[in-house]
N, C-alpha and C positions, 0 to 999 in steps of 0.2 A: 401320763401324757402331759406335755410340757408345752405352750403356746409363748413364744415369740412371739410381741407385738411392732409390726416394724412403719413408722409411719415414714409416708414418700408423696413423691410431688408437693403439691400448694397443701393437700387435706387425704390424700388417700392412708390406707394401709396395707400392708401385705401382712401374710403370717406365717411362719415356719412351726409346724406340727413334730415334735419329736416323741418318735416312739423311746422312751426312757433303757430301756431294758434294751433293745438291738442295736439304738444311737439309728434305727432309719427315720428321714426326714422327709417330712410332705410340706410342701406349700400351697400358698393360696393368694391368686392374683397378683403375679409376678409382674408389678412395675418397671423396677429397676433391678435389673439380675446380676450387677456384679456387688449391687451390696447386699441382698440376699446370699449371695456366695459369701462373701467378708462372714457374715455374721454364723453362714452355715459352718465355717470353718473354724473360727471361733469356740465353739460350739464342738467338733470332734463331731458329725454326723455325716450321715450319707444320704443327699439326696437323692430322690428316687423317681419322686413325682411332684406335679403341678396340679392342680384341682382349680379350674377359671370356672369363677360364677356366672358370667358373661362375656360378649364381643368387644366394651369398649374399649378406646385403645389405654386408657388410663389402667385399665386391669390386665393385660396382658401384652402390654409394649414391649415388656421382656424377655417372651415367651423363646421370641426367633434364637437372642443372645445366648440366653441360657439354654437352648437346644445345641444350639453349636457349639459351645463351652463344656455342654456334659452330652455326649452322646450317647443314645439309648435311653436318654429321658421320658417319661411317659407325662404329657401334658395331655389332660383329658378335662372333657366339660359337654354340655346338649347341645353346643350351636356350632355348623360348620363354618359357621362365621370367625372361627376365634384362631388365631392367630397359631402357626405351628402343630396346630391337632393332632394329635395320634391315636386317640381314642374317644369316642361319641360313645356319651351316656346316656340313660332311658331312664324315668321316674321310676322310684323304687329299690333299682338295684344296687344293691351292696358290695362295698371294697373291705378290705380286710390288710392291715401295715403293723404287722407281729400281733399285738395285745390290742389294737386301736380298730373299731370297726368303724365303719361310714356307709353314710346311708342317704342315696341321690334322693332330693325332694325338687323335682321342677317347679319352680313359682313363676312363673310369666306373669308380666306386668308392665315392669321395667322394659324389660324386654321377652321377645318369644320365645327365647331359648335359655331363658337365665335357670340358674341352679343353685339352691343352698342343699350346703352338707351338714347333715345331724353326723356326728360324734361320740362315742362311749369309750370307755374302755374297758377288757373282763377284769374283775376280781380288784377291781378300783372304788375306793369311795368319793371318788371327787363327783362331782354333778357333770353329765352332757356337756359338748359343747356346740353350739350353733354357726356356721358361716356363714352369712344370710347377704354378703355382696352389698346391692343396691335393694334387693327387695324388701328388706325391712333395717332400720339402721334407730340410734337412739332417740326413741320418742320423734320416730320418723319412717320415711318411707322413698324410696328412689321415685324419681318422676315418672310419670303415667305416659310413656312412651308408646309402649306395642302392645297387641292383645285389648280387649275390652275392658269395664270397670267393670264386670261378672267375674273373670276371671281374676283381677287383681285380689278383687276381695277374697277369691276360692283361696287366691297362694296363701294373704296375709292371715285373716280368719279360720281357715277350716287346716290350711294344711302345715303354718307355723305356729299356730296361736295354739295350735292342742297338744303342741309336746309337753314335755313335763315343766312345769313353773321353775324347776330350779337352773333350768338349763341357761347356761352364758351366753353370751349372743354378740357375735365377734362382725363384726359390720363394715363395710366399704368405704366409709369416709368420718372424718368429725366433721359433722353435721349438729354434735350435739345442742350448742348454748341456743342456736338459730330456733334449731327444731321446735324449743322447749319455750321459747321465746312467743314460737307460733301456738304452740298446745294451751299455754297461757292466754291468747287473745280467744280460744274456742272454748276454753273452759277454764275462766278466770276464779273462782269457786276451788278449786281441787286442789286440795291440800297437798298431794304427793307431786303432782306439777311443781307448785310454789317451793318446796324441798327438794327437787331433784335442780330446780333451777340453780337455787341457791349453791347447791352441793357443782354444779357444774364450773358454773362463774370463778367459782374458788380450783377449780382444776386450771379453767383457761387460764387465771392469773401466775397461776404456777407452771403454766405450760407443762399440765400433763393427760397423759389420755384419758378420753370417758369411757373406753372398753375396758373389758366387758359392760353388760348390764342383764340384765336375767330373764327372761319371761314373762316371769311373775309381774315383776318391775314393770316389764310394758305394759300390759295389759292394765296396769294403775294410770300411767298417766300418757299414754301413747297414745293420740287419736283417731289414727289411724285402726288399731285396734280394739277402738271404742266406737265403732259406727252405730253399734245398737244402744249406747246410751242417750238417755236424754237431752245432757246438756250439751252432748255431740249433735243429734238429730237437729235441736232448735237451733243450732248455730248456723247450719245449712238449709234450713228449712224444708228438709226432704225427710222417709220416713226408710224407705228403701234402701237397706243397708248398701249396696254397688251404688244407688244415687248418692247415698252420704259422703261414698269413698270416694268418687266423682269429683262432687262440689267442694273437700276438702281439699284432692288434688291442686284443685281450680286456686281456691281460696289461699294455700299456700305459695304456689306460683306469683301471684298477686303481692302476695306478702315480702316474697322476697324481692321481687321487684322494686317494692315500695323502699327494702332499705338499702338499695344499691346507690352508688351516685349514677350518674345521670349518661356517662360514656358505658358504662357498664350494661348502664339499661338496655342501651341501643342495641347492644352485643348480643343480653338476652332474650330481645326480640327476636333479632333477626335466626339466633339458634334454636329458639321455639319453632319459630315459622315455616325454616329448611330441615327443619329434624335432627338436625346438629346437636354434640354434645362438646363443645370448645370451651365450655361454662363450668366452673369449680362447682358450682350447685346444680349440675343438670348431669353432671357425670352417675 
């Protein structure tokens, strides 16, 4: 299994999944679809299908272009909200693209209908891979949109955080340096924070990507994934792991706010306020 990492817009990514051995091609949140096409082509593969984590338009603006571009396309995903649909998915069930299996995990949060794809392949040694969208991103997490803070915490904690630690974790925006920026004000203390910051900074300089990052990894310095630690809980003042995941929401919102200039800000209020996602950091 071969992952294309393709970055679009201001901060997004899209991915193109190739099964090695057939040359079939999956992707995943089709931005912009005629350079997913350039690159599919590039490449000598056959796409087949589209896998959307969510409705926003940042992740499937695509969808319509490359339906009509490739007819017979299967663009599949949980929300009938998404763009071009041809196939609604249900937690749990499993796709199959030659050697590559997948496997739908709804995480609502972000949104109601969002979806990450766990990943394998038979008779492979490489580690899982994760598509985790907006619900969980590096040393971060999509904003607290739809659904409750019970439920966010079910998607991030119980239903991502227990796959296996070696798994990659291919995410919907660079968000990274910010993210880490923020995990460092909640838990200024944690060593693998202050090293992954480090290790980031020197990517942004370089302008290159912070995808993947592993599981494992998160669960070291992601705070979102640390609602039941300590120096998580005293930061929020709460004990309630959904309260913690709550007031971090809150507290990162805040944060970003804080390092916007000042027309931006306006922007991000008022997209907070109308439920809007026009916002690089609210997509």
């Amino acid at each position: 299994m071969k992952v294309k990492v393709i970055p679009v817009l201001e901060d997004n990514y899209m991915y193109l999944i190739i099964e090695e051995h057939t040359r079939e091609a999956v992707a995943v949140d089709v931005a912009v679809a005629k350079r997913l096409l350039e690159i599919a082509g590039r490449e000598g593969v056959s796409l087949t299908t589209v896998l959307c984590t969510h409705h926003h338009w940042d992740h499937t603006r695509g969808n319509a272009e490359l339906a009509h571009l490739r007819p017979g396309l299967a663009v599949m995903g949980a929300d009938e909200r998404i763009c071009a649909l041809t196939r609604r998915l249900e937690h749990g069930e499993e796709l199959q693209f030659g050697a590559i299996h997948v496997r739908c995990l709804l995480t609502p949060g972000h949104t109601s209908g969002h979806m990450s794809y766990f990943l394998w392949e038979d008779e492979c040694p490489d580690p899982p891979a994760l598509f985790s969208g907006d619900a969980l991103s590096v040393a971060g997490c999509g904003w607290h949109l739809e659904d409750t803070a019970q439920q966010m915490y079910q998607s991030l904690s119980k239903t991502l955080a227990t796959l296996p630690p070696q798994t990659k974790v291919f995410c919907g925006h660079e968000h990274t340096l910010s993210n880490l920026e923020f995990a460092q004000k909640v838990e200024p203390g944690n060593s693998h924070v202050q090293a992954k910051l480090a290790w980031a900074q020197k990517r942004d300089d370089d302008d290159i990507p912070t995808v993947p990052s592993t599981l494992g990894e998160e669960l070291m310095y992601n705070p979102f994934l640390r609602v039941t630690e300590e120096p998580v809980r005293a930061f929020t003042g709460q004990v309630a792991p959904a309260q913690v995941l709550e007031l971090l929401c809150k507290e990162r919102a805040h944060f970003q706010l804080a390092s916007e200039p000042p027309q931006t800000q306006v922007r991000a209020r008022l997209a907070l306020q109308w439920g809007l996602l026009s916002m690089r950091q609210e997509k």
